[in-house]
C-alpha positions in Angstrom: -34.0 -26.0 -84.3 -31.2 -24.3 -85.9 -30.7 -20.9 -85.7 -30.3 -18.4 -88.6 -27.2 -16.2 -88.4 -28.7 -12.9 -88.0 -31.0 -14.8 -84.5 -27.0 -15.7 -83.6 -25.9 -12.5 -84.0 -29.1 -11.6 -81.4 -27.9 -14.2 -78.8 -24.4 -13.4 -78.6 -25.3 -9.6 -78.2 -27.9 -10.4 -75.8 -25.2 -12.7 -73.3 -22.8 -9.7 -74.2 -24.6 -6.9 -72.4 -25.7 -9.6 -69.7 -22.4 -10.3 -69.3 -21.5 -6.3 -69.2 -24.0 -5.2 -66.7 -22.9 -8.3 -64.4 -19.3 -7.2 -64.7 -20.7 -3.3 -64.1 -22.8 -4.8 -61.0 -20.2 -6.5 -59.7 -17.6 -4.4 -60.1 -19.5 -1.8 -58.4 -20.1 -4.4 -55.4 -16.2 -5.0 -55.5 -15.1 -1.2 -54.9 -18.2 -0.9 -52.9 -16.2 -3.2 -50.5 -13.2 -2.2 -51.1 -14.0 1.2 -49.9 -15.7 -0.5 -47.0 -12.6 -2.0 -46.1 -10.4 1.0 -46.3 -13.1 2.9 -44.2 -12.9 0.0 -41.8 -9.2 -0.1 -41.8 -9.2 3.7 -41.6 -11.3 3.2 -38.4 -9.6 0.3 -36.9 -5.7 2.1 -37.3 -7.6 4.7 -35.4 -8.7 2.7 -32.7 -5.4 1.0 -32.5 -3.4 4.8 -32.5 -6.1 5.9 -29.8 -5.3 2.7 -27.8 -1.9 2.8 -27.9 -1.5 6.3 -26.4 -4.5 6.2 -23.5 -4.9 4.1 -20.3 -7.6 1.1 -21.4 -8.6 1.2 -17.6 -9.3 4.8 -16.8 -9.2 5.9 -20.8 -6.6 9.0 -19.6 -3.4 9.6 -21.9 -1.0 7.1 -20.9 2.7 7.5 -20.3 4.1 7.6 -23.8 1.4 10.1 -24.9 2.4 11.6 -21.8 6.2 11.8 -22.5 4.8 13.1 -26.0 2.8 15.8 -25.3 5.8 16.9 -23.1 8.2 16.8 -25.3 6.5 18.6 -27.7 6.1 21.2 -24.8 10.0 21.4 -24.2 10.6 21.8 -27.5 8.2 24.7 -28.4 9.2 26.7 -25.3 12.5 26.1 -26.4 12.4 28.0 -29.7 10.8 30.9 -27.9 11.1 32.7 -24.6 10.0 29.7 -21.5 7.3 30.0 -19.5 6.9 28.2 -16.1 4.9 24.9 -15.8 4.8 22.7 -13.0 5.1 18.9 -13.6 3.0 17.0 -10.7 3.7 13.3 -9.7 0.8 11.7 -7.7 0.3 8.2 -5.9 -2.4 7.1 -4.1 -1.5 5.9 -0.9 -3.7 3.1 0.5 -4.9 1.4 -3.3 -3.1 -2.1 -2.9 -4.4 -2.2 0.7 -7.6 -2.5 -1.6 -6.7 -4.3 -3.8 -5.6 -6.7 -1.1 -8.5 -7.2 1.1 -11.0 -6.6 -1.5 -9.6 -7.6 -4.6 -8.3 -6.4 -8.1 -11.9 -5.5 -9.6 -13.0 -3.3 -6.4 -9.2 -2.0 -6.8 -9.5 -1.2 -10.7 -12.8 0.2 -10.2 -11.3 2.4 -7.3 -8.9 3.6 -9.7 -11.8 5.0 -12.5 -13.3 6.7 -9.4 -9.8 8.4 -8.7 -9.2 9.5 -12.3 -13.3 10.5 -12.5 -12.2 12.6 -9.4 -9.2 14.3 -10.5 -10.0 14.8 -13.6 -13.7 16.9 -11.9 -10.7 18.7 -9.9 -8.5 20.1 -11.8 -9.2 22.5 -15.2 -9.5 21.4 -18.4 -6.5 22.7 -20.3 -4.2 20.7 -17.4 -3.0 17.6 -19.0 -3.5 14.5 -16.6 -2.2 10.7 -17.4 -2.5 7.5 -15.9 1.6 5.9 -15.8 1.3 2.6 -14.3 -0.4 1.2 -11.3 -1.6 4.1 -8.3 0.8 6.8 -10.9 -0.8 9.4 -12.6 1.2 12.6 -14.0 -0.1 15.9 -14.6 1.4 19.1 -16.4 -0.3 22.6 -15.4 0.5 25.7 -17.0 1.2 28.1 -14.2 2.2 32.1 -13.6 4.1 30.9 -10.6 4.7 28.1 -8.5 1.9 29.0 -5.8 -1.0 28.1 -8.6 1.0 25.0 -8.4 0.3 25.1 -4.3 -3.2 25.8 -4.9 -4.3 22.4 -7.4 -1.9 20.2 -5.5 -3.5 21.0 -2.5 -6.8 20.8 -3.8 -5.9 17.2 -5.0 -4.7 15.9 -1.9 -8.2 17.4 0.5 -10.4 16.2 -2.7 -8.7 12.6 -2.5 -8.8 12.3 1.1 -13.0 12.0 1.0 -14.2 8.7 1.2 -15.3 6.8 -1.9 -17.9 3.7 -1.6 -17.7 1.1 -4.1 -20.1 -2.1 -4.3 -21.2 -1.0 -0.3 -17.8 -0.8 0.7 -16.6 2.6 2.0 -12.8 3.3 1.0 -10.9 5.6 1.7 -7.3 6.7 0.5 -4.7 9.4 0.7 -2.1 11.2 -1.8 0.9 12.1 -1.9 2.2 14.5 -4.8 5.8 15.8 -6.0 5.9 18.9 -7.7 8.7 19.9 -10.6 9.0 23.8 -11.8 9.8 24.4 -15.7 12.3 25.8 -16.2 14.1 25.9 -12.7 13.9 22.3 -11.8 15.3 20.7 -15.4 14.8 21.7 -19.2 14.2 18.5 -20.2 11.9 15.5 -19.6 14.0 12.9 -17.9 15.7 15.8 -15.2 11.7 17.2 -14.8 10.7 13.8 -13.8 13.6 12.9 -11.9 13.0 15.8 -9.6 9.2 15.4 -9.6 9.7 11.4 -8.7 12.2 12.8 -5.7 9.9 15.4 -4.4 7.3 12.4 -4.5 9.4 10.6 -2.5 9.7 13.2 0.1 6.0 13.5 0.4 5.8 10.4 1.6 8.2 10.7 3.8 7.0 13.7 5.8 3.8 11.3 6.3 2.0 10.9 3.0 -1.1 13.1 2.3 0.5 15.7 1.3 2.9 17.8 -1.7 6.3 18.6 -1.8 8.1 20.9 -3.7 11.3 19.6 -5.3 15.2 20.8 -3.8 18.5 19.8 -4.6 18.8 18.0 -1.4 15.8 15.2 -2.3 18.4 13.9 -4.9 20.5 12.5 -2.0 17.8 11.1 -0.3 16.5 9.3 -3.4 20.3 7.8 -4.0 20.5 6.6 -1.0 16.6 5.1 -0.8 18.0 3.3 -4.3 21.0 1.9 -3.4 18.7 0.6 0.1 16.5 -0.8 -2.3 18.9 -2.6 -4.4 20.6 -3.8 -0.9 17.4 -5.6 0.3 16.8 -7.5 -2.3 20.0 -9.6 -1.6 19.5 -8.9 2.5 17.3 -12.0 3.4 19.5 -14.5 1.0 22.9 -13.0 2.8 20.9 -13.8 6.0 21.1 -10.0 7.4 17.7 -10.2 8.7 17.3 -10.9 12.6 14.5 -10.9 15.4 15.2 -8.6 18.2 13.1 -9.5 21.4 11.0 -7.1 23.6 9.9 -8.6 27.2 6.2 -7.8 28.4 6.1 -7.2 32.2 2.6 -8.1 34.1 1.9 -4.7 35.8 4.0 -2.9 37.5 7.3 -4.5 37.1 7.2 -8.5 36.6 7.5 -11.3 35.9 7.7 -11.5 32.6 4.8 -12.6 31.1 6.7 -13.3 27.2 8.0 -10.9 24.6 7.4 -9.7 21.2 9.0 -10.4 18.0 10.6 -7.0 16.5 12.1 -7.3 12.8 15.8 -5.7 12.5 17.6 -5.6 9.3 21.5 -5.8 10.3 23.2 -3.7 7.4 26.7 -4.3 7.1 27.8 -0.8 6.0 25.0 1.0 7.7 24.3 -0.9 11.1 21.2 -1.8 12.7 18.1 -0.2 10.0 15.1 1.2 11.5 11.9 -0.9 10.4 10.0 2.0 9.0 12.7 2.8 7.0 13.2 -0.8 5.2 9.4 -2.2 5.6 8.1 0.3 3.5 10.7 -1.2 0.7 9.9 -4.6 1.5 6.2 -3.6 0.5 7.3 -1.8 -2.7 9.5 -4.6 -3.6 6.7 -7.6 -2.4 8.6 -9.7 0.2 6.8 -8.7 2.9 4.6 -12.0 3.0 8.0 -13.9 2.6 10.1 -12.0 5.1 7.2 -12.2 7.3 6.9 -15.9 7.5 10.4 -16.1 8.1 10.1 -14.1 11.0 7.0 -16.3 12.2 9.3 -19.3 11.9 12.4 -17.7 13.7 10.1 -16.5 16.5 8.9 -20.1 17.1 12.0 -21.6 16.6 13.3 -19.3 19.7 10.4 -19.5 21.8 10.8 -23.3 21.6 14.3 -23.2 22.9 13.5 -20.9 25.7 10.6 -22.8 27.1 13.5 -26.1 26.7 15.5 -23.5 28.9 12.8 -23.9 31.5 10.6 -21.1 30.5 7.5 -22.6 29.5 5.1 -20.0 30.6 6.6 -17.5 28.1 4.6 -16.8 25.0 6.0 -15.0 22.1 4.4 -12.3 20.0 4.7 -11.8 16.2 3.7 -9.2 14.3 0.8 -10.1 11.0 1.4 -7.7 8.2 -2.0 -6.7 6.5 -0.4 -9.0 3.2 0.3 -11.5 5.4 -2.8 -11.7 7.2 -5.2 -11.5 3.7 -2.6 -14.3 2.0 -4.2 -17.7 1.4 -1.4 -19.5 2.9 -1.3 -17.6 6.5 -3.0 -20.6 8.7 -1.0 -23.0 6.8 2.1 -21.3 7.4 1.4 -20.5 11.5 0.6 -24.3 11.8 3.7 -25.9 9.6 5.9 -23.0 12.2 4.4 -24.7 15.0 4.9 -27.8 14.2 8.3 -27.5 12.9 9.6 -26.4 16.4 6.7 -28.3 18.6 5.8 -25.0 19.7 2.7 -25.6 21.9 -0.2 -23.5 19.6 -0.8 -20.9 23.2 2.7 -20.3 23.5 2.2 -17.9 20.0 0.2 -14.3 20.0 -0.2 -12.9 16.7 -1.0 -9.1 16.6 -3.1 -7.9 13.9 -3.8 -3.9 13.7 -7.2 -2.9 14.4 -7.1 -1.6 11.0 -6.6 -5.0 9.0 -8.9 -6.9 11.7 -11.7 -4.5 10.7 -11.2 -3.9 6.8 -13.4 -7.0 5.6 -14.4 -7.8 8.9 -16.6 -11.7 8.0 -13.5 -12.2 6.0 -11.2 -11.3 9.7 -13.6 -13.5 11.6 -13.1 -16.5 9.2 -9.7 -16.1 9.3 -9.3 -15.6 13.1 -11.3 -18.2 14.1 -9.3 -20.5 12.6 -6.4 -19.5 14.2 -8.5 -19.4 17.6 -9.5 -23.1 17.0 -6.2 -23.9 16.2 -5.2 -22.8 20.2 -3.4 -19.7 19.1 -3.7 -16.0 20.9 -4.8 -13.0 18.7 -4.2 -9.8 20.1 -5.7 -6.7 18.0 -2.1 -4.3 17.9 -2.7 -0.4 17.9 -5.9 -0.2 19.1 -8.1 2.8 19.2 -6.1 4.4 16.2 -9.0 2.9 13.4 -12.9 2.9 13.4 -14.0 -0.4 15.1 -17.6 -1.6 15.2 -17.9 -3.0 18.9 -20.7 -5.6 17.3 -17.8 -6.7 14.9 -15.4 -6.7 17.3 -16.5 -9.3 20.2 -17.5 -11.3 17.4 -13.3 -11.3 16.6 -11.6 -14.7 18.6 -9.0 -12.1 20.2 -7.4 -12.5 23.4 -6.0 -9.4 23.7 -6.4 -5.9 23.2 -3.1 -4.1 22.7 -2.9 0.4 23.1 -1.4 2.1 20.7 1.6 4.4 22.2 0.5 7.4 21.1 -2.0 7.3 23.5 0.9 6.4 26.3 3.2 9.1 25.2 1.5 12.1 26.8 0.6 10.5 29.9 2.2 12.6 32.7 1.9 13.0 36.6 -1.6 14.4 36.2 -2.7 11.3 33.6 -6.2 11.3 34.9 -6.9 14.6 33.6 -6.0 14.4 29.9 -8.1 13.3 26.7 -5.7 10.6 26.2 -6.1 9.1 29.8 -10.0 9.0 29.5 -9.4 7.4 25.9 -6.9 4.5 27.9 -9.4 4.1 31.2 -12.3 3.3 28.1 -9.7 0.8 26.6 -9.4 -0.8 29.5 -13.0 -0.7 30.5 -14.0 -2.3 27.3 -11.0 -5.1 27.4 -12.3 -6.4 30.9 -16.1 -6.0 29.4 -15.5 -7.9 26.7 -12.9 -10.7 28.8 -9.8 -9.3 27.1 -6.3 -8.5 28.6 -5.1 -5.7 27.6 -1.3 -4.3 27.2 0.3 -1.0 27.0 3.2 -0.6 25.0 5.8 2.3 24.9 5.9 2.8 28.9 8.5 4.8 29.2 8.0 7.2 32.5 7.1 6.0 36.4 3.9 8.3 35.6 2.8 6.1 33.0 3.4 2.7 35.0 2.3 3.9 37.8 -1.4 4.9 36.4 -1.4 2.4 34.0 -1.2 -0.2 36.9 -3.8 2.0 38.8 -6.6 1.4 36.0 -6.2 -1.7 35.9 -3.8 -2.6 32.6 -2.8 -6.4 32.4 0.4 -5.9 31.1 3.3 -3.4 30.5 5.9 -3.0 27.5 8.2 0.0 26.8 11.8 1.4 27.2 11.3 2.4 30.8 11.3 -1.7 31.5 13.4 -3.1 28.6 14.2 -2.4 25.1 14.4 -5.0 22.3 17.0 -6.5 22.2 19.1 -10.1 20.9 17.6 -12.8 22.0 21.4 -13.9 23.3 21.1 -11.0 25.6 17.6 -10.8 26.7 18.1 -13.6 29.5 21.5 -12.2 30.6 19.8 -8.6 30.8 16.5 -9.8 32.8 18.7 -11.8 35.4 21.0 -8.5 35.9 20.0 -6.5 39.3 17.8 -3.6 38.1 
């Protein structure tokens, strides 16, 4: 059929207005989604801004919103008359203990709990961050440096109570460093600098504790540097060294062996106390590798001194808590003895009480292989943690070792002092549970003489022998006493 010119006209208007309300409709549809998309782009820059300046763990401000917020502080005190502020500094002491015997998620769930718990500590209008790892920063506004006193103290007692995560019951401690605006630094880098210093004093008066900020800490923190930057090139310049310690069966002999004692050999600063580089070694992670050095060293010795004809000798070594929870520790104790055909009995590692009983199946696992393997396990500074007795005769030890503190105090009238009853249960309990035990840091008659009186296997302090080179040690026992 063919169409007349005016039913054309019809069908070409018709499709026209078809064709106009499907361009209306869909370009409706288009900015429809196109304002979708800006909303959702809108959103997601959001997201990304709110990211970028908070902790993704703990959702606190992280340290460039931090370093943000504080500058923008500085400045506006700055344009009119300051007001005081302190600038607080915290770690928590004890988290990569956690994290080691019971793993990163327990340790980054520890560390919601700690930001859960500040955060219910300290007022709203204080600013607190999250800076990296066990870091967090805080600025308070303050009238004067004791409202300062007052939250850090607050902090520390609130952080000290014990947490329990998944069953397990945690614990930690803080330590804080405290910075006054404007008497301590005007600016961001000299606030934190100080802060970070005072921090650094707090843990070394013993952790657990806050520290105001003084000149002198900037010494201290120069010199803790340049230590730092010396031990990282100490065990490739071969300054490490083991000194040797001789255990006497009680009173005064023989020698029953000796323990293992880590020195670092400076050559500017002499002989460096372990708890002043072992702490470093931890920060900077060469404990585990340092340590099997020293495992190896110790064997390596103790094989050439039973060659010498003393064979009955054993040798103890010290088991860091990284060393003792790193995959490779059996492995590494048997490829030592081997290396130097070191008879397995001839080695005693100490453990503290402390790491024996932190994840105590995963201890027993551990230990027993050792045990099997013929090696002596002696549990170091006991009586200074919280041991289960079920747990512990279930531990393959050999040995129960008492921490010196409980020595120290021991006097002529021993038998009537807290920390005598405390040694007499020690004791009691070792020969309950078919364990020698061994006192170390002897250094009075006093203390030998009622140490031998209870019945203690063995004796180990100054008032016998110090540590000392193992090129001396045979020289200095065969010298008339």
């Amino acid at each position: 059929m063919i169409l007349g010119s005016d039913n054309i006209i019809l069908v070409l208007s018709a499709l026209l207005v078809a064709f106009l309300v499907l361009f209306l409709v869909s370009d409706r549809q288009s900015r429809s989604r196109m304002g979708l998309t800006a909303r959702s782009l809108a959103k997601a820059k959001q997201e990304i801004d709110r990211l970028a300046q908070h902790d993704s763990l703990t959702q606190l401000p992280n340290r460039q919103m931090f370093n943000d917020l504080l500058d923008q502080t500085l400045a506006g005190e700055q344009r009119r008359r300051p007001e005081r502020f302190g600038l607080l500094v915290m770690d928590c002491d004890g988290l990569e203990a956690i994290n080691e015997a019971y793993g990163y998620a327990i340790g980054d769930q520890m560390l919601v709990e700690i930001a859960h718990r500040v955060r219910d500590i300290v007022p709203m209008q204080v600013v607190v961050a999250r800076t990296r790892g066990d870091e967090f920063i805080m600025m308070v506004g303050a009238d004067g440096v004791d409202d300062v006193f007052r939250l850090a103290s607050q902090l520390v007692s609130g952080l000290r109570q014990p947490f329990r995560l998944s069953g397990y019951p945690l614990q930690i401690t803080s330590s804080i460093g405290i910075a006054m605006y404007p008497e301590h630094g005007k600016t961001r880098d000299a606030l934190l600098t100080n802060a970070n210093a005072a921090l650094y004093h707090a843990k070394e008066q013993g952790r657990n504790t806050y520290s105001l900020f003084e000149e002198s800490m900037n010494a201290v923190v120069q010199e803790q540097t340049q230590l730092l930057a010396d031990l990282r090139q100490a065990f490739d310049r071969r300054e490490f060294t083991l000194y040797y310690q001789p255990k006497f069966d009680a009173p005064s002999g023989p020698v029953s062996g000796v323990e293992a004692l880590m020195r670092w050999v400076h050559p500017e600063l002499g002989v460096v106390p372990p708890d002043k580089f072992i702490p470093l070694m931890e920060k900077l992670g060469l404990v585990v590798s340092i340590g099997n050095w020293a495992l190896d060293e110790a064997c390596r010795q103790m094989a050439l001194w039973h060659r010498m004809g003393y064979a009955d000798w054993t040798v103890a070594v010290n088991i860091s808590a990284q060393q003792f929870n790193h995959a490779d520790l059996v492995h590494s104790v048997r490829e030592a003895l081997n290396r130097h055909a070191l008879p397995p009995q001839s080695l005693v590692l100490e453990i503290t009480e402390t790491t024996a009983m932190r994840d105590t199946q995963a201890s027993v696992r551990v230990l027993q292989q050792l045990d099997e393997m013929g090696v002596g396990i002696s549990i170091d500074d006991f009586g200074t943690g919280y041991s289960s007795l079920l747990y512990l005769k279930r531990l393959p030890a050999s040995e129960l070792k008492i921490d010196k503190g409980f020595i120290q105090d021991l006097n002529a009238d021993a038998q009537d002092s807290e920390d005598a009853a405390i040694v007499s249960a020690i004791i009691a309990l070792g020969r309950a549970l078919g364990l020698k035990v061994v006192a170390e840091g002897v250094e009075t008659p006093a203390q030998q003489e009622f140490l031998t009186r209870i019945g203690c296997n063995s004796l180990q302090g100054f008032l016998l022998a110090r540590p000392m080179p193992a090129d001396q040690l045979l020289e200095a026992l065969q010298a008339p006493a």
